[in-house]
C-alpha positions in Angstrom: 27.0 -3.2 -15.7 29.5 -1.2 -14.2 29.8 1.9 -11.9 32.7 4.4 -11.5 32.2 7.4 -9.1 35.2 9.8 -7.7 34.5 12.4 -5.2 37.8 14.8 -4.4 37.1 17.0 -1.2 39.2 19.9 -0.3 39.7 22.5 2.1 41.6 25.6 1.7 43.4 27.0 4.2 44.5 31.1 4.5 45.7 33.7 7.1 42.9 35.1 8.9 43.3 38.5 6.5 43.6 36.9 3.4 41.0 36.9 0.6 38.6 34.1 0.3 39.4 31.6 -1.7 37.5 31.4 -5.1 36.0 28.5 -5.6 14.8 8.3 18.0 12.9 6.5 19.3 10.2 4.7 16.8 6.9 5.6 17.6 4.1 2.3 19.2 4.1 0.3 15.9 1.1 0.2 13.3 -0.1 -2.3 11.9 1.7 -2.2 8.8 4.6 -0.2 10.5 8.5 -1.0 9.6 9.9 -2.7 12.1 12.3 -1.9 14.8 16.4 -1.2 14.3 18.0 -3.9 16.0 20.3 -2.1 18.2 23.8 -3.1 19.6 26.7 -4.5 17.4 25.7 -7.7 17.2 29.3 -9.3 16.1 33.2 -8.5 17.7 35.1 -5.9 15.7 36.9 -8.4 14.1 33.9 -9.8 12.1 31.7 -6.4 11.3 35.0 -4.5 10.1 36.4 -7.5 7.9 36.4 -7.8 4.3 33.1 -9.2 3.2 33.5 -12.8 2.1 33.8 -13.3 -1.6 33.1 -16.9 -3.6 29.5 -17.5 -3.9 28.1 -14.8 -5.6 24.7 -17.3 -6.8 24.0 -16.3 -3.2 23.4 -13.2 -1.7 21.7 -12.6 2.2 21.7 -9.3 2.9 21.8 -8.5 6.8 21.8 -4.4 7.0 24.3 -2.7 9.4 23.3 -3.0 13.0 24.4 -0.6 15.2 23.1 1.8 18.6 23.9 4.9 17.1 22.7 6.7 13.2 24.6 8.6 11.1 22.4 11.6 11.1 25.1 14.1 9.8 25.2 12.6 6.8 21.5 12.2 5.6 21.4 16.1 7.3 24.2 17.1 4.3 22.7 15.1 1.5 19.0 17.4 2.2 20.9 20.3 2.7 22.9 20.0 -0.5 19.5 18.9 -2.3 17.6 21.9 -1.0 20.1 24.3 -2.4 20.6 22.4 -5.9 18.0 22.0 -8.4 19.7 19.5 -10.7 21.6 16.1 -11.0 23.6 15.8 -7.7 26.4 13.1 -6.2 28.2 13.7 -2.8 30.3 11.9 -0.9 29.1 11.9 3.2 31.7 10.0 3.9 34.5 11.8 2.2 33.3 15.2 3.7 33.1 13.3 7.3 36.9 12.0 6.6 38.1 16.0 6.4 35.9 17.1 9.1 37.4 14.4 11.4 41.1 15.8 10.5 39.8 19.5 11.1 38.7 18.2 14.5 42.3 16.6 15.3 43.3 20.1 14.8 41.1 22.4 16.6 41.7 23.4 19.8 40.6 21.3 23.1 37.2 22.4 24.2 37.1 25.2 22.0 34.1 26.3 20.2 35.9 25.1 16.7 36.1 21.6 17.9 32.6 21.7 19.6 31.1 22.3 16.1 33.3 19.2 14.3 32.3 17.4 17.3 28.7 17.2 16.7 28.8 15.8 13.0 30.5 12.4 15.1 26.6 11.2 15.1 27.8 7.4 14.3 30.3 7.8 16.8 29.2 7.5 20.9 32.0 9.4 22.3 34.5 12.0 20.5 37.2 9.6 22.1 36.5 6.8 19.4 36.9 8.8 16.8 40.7 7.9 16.1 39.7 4.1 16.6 36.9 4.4 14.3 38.6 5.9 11.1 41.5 3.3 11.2 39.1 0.3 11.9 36.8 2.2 8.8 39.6 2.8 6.6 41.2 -0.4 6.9 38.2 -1.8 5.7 37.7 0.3 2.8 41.2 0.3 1.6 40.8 -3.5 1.6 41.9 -4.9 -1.6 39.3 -6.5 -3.5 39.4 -8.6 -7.1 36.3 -7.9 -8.6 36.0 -3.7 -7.4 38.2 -0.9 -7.0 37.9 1.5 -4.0 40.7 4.2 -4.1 40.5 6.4 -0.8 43.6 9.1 -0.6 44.1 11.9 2.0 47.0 14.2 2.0 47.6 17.7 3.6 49.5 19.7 1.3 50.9 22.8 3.3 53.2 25.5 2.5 57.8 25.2 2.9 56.7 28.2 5.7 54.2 26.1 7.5 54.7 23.4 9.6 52.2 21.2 11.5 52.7 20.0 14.8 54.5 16.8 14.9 51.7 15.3 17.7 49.1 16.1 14.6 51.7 14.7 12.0 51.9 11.6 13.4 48.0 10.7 14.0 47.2 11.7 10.7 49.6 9.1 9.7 48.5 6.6 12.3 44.5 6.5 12.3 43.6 8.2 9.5 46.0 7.2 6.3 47.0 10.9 5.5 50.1 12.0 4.6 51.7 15.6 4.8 53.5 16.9 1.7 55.3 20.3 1.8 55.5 22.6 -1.3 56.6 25.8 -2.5 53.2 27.7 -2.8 54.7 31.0 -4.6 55.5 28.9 -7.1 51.9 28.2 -7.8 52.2 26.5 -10.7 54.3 23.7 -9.9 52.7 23.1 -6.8 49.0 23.0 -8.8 50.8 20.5 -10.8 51.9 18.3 -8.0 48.5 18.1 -6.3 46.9 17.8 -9.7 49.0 14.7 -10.3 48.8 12.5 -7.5 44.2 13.7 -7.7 45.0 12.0 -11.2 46.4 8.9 -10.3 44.2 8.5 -7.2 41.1 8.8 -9.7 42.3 6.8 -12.9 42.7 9.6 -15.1 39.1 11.1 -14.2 39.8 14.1 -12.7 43.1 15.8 -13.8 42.4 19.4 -12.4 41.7 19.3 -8.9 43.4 23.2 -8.2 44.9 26.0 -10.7 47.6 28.3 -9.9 45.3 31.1 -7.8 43.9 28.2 -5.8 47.3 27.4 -4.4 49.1 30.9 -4.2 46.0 32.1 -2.3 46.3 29.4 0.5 49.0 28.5 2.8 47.3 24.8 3.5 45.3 22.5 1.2 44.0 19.4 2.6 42.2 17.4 0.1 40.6 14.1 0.2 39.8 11.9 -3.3 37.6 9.2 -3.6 37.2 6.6 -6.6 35.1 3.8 -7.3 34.6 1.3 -10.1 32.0 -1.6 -9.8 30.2 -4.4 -11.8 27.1 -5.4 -10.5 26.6 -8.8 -9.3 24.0 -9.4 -11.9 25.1 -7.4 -15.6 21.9 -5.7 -17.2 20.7 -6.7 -20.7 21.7 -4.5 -23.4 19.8 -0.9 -23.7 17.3 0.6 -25.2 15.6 4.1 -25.4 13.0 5.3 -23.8 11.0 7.8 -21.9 12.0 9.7 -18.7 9.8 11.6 -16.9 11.3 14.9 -15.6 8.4 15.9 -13.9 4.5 14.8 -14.7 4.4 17.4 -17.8 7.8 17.0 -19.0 9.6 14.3 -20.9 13.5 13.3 -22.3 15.0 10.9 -24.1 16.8 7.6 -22.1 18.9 5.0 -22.6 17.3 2.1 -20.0 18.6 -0.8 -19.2 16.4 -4.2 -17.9 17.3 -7.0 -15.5 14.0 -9.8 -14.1 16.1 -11.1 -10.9 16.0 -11.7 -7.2 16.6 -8.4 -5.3 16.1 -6.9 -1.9 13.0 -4.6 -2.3 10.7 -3.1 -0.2 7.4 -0.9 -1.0 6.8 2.0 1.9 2.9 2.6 1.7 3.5 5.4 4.7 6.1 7.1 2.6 4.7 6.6 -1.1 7.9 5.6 -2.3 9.8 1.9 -3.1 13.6 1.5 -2.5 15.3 -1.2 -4.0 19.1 -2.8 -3.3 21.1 -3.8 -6.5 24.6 -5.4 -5.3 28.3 -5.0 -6.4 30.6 -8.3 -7.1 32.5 -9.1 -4.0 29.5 -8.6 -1.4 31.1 -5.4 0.3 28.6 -2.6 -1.7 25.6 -2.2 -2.8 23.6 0.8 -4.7 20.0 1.4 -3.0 17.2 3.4 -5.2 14.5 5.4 -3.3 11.5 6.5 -5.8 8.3 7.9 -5.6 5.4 5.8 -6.0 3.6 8.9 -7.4 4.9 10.7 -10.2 6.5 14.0 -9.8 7.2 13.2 -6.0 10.9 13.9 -5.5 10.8 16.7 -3.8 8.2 15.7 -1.2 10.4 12.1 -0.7 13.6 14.3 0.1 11.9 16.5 2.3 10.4 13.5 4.7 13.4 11.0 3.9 15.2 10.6 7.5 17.7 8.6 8.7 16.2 5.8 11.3 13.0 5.7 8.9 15.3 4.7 5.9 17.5 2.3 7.9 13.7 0.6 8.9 13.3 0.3 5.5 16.2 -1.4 4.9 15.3 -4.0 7.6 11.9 -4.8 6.1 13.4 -5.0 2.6 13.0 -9.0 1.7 14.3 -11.2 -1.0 11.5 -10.5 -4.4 11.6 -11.3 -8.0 11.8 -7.9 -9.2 11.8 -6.5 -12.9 14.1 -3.7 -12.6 13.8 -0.6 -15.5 16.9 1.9 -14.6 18.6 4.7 -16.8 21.9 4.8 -18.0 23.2 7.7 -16.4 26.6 9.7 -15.9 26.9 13.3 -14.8 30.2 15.5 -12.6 29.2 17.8 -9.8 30.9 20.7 -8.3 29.8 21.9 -4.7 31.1 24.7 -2.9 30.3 23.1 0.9 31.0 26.5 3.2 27.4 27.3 2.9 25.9 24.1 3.2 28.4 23.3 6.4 27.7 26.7 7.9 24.2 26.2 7.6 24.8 22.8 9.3 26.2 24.7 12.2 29.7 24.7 11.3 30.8 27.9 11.4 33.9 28.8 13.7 36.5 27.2 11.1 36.0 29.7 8.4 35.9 32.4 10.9 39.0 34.6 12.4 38.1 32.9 15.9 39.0 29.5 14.5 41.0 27.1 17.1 43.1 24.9 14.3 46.5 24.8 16.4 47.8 21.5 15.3 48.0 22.6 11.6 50.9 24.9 12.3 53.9 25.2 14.9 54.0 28.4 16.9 51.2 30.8 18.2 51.9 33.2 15.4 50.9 31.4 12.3 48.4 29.0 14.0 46.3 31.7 15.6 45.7 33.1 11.9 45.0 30.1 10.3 41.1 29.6 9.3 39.5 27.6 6.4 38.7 29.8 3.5 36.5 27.5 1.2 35.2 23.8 1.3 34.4 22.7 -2.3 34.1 18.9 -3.8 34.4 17.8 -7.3 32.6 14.7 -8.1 31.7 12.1 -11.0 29.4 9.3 -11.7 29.2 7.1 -14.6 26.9 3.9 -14.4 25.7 1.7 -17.3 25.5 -2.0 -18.4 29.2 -2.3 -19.2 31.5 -4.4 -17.3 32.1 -8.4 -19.3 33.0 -8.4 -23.1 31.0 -11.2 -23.2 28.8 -13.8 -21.3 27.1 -16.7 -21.7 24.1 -17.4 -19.7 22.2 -20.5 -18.8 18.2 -20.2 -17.8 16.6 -23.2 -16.0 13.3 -22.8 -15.9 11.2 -24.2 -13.1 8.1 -25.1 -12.5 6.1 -23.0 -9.5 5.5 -26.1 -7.3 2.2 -25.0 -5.8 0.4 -23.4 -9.4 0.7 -20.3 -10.9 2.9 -17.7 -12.3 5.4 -16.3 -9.7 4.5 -12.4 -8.5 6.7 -10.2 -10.2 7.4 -6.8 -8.9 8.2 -4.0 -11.1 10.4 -1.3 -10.5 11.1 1.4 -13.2 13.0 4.0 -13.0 11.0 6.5 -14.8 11.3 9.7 -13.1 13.3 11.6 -10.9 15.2 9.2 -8.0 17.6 9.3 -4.7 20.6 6.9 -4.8 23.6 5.5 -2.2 26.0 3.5 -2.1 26.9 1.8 0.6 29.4 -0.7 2.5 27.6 -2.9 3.8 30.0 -3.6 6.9 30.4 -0.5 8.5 27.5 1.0 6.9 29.1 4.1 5.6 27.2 6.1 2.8 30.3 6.4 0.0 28.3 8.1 -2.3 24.3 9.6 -2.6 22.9 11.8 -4.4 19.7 12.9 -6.7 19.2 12.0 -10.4 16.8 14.1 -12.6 18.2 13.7 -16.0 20.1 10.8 -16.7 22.3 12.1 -19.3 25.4 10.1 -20.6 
């Protein structure tokens, strides 16, 4: 089975006059509570930001991220986006905390622009770390792997009359991987072409129309931000068949499923009503995690309790269980226009005329009329049981020791569900989103 996702962020950039551009601490436990987060980083930087160890893949021990602080911001931006769209969704957290991080490098010290970027930095103690914690992220990320592809690109594209500061230049180069490129922008078309290119190649062909012509000519900055992954899981699915998925209690479609009986992290949350299970990538660096109801026609009432330190409990009380996994097929793009989602997020002050953004641009005159006229994000998902050609599989069957058939836990994917994928040594949330018809 194999899974390929892309996520392209962008911000646009105008003159202040221009037109818009279209487009805890845990509660006494319970009896049957989850258990505490361990807190602290428990291992040196050099271990928790190193490529996961690859070989062994008969084995898998999955130890979730430990870490003092939660990454609030983006569980807050996954509900937001869910509340305001009714259908399929897929974001990218990470991708839209990437660009906010770079909008940050440029705003203003102390200003009410950078005060605002500032407090998305949950997962990060002090705004001070933040330069240290993108390159030790990225570095990690952009790892090359054999047996998955992660493509993570930044660039700033900015108009031949605008020109960042060379301070800003330089640590968008050093911590954060991004690149400026400078480009005609009255000559809309050719620019639109360049951008679209290199979105292109960053995404393997999947997205080849990141901006048009009024997108570009309407601007005098674009920074954009693409994001592509590709995946087999650790354990391939059988072959598919069709079946029934349950849009809501009263209302059915037609699915292709697919069926795997295997060892898997799994966990049943009687408090919350719902069951999550892990299903790992090759190269033990990411996995995808499914949150469903228990009761049918639930979806809504899991999103709206879902929070951050509750899920990353779950994750710690998830153990090792035969599980009989029932999943969709399912592939689906998503367009988001994030201004209003951010702004209701409390970021507001960049796409106002009182934004602070002085590193984008040399000289009082242009950077004082610089604000950010649209956030949007253009994603894509595709997962199914591709991935080997062929196989050949072995089955040794042994005897339960002690008597009696083995408990098998079921977990079909029937209805509505919450995904994420995550990497699994910095804990960031790549991609999450909400599936409520798995179309192909």
């Amino acid at each position: 089975m194999i899974t390929h996702s892309f996520i392209v962020f962008l911000c646009g950039f105008a003159v202040a006059h221009a037109a818009v551009l279209s487009g805890i601490v845990p509660p006494t436990q319970a009896p049957n509570a989850l258990p505490p987060i361990p807190s602290g980083i428990f291992l040196p930087d050099e271990q928790i930001y190193a490529s996961a160890p690859v070989g062994d893949y008969d084995f898998d021990d999955y130890v979730p991220y430990r870490s003092d602080t939660l990454d609030l911001f983006s569980w807050s931006l996954l509900k937001q986006v869910l509340s305001e769209e009714p259908g399929n969704v897929i974001i990218s957290p990470f991708s839209v905390k990437l660009s906010l991080a770079l909008l940050a490098e440029a705003a203003g010290n102390g200003s009410q622009t950078q005060r605002e970027l500032y407090s998305t930095l949950t997962d990060i103690k002090q705004p001070d770390n933040l330069r240290g914690f993108y390159r030790k992220t990225l570095n990690v990320l952009k790892k090359e792997n054999p047996y998955f592809t992660l493509n993570l690109e930044s660039k700033l594209f900015t108009d031949v009359t605008v020109e960042p500061q060379q301070r800003y230049a330089a640590l968008l180069h050093s911590y954060y991987q991004t690149d400026i490129e400078r480009l005609d922008f009255t000559k809309g078309g050719e620019s639109a072409y360049v951008i679209n290119s290199w979105c292109n190649n960053v995404t393997h062909g999947r997205l080849t129309q990141l901006v048009n012509e009024g997108n570009v000519q309407n601007n005098v900055l674009l920074m954009a931000n693409v994001l592509y992954f590709n995946g087999l899981w650790r354990t391939p699915f059988n072959n598919t068949f069709e079946g029934v998925f349950f849009n809501t209690p009263k209302t059915q479609m037609r699915a292709e499923f697919m069926e795997l009986t295997d060892s898997f992290y799994y966990y049943n949350d009687v408090s919350l009503d719902a069951k999550i299970l892990r299903l790992p990538y090759k190269g033990k660096k990411f996995s995808m995690f499914i949150l469903l109801p228990k009761t049918m026609g639930n979806i809504e009432v899991l999103t709206q309790n879902l929070v951050n330190d509750q899920l990353k409990r779950m994750q710690w009380a998830m153990e090792s269980a035969k599980v009989k996994v029932t999943m969709p097929k399912f592939k689906f793009d998503f367009d988001k226009n994030l201004k209003p989602t951010l702004q209701a997020l409390g970021i507001h002050d960049i796409f106002t005329s009182d934004a602070s953004l002085p590193g984008l641009a040399r000289g009082a005159a242009v950077a004082e009329v610089l604000k950010v006229s649209n956030v949007f994000q253009k994603s894509g998902i595709d997962v199914n049981e591709k991935g080997t050609e062929a196989y050949a599989s072995t089955v040794v069957e042994i005897d339960n020791k002690f008597g009696g058939a083995p408990l098998i836990e079921e977990f079909n994917v029937n209805q509505p569900f919450l995904f994420f994928i995550e990497e699994e040594a910095t804990g960031n949330i790549i991609f999450a989103g909400k599936v409520l018809e798995p179309t192909i």
